[in-house]
C-alpha positions as CSV (number, residue, x, y, z in Angstrom):
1,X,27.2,-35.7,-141.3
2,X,27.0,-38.3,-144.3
3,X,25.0,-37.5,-147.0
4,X,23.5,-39.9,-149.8
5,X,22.6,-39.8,-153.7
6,X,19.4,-41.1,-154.9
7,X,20.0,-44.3,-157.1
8,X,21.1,-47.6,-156.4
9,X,24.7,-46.7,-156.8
10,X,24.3,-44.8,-153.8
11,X,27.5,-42.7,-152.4
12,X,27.3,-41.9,-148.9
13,X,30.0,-38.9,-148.1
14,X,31.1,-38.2,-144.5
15,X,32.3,-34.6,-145.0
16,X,34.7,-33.5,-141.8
17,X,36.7,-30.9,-143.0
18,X,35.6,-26.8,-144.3
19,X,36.3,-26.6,-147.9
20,X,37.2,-23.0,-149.4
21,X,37.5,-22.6,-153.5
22,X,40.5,-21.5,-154.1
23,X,42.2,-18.0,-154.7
24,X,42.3,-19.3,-158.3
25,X,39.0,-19.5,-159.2
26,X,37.0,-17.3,-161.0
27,X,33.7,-19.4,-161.7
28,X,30.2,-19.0,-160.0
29,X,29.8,-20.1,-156.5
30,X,26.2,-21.7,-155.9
31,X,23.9,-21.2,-153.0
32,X,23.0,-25.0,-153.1
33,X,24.7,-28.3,-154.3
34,X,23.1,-30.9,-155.8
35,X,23.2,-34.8,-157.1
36,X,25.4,-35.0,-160.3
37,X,25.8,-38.1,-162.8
38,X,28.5,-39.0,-164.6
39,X,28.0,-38.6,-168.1
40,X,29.4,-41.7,-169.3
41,X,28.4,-44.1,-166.4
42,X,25.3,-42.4,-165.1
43,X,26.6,-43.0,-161.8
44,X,25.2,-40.2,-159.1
45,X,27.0,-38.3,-156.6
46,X,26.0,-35.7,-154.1
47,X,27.9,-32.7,-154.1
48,X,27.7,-29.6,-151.6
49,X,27.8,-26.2,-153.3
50,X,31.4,-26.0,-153.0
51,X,31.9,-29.1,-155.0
52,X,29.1,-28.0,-157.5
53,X,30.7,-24.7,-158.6
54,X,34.3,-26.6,-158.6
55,X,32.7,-29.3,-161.1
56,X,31.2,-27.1,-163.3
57,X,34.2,-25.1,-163.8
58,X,36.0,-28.3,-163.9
59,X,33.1,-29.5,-166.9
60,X,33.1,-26.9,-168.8
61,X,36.9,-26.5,-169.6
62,X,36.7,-30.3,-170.1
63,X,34.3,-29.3,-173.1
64,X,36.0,-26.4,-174.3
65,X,39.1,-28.7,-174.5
66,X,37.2,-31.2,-176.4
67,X,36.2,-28.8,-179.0
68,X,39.7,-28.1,-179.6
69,X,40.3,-25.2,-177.5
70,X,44.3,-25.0,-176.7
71,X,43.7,-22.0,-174.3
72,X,46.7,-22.0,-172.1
73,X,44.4,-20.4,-168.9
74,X,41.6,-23.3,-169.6
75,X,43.5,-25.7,-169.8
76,X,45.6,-24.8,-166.0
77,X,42.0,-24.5,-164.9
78,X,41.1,-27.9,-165.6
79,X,44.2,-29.3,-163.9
80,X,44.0,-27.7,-161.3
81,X,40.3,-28.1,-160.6
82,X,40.6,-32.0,-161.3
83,X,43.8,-31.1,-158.3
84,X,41.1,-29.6,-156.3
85,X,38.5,-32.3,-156.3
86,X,41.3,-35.1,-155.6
87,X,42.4,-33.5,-152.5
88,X,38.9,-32.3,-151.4
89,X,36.8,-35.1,-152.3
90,X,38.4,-38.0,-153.8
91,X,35.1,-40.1,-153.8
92,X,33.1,-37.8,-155.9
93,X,36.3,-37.6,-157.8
94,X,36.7,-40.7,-158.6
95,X,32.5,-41.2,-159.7
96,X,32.3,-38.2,-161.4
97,X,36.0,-37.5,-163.2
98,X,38.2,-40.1,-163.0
């Protein structure tokens, strides 16, 4: 089942296989996904709520890095996460992180 973001740089997704977060994580799991842009290119992309709680993990230790943050744990989550979201979505990856 495809699904489809709301501007003219629309992404449509075909999503085939189950994704699981892994054992790893220790963020909040949403009920519901939603469109996110990318905060440079204002490009949208349609995430499930999988890939939701994955990117704002992923987001927020980009930012905490960014202030300066040299957190060993923060930093492994980031890497991994950005891992995560190349092997489980490499589109949305690519709009939203890359």
């Amino acid at each position: 089942m495809g699904r489809m973001c709301r501007n003219n740089k629309s992404r449509k997704i075909n999503m085939t296989k189950e994704q699981k977060l892994p054992k790893w994580f220790d963020g909040s799991v949403y009920p519901e996904g939603s469109v996110v842009a990318n905060r440079f290119s204002g490009e949208e992309y349609e995430l499930n709520n999988i890939e939701l709680s994955m990117y704002d993990l992923v987001m927020g230790a980009s930012v905490i890095c960014e202030m300066g943050c040299n957190d060993t744990k923060i930093i492994t989550d980031l890497r991994k996460g950005l891992d995560w979201f190349r092997m489980n979505n490499a589109e949305a990856y690519m709009v939203l992180l890359d």
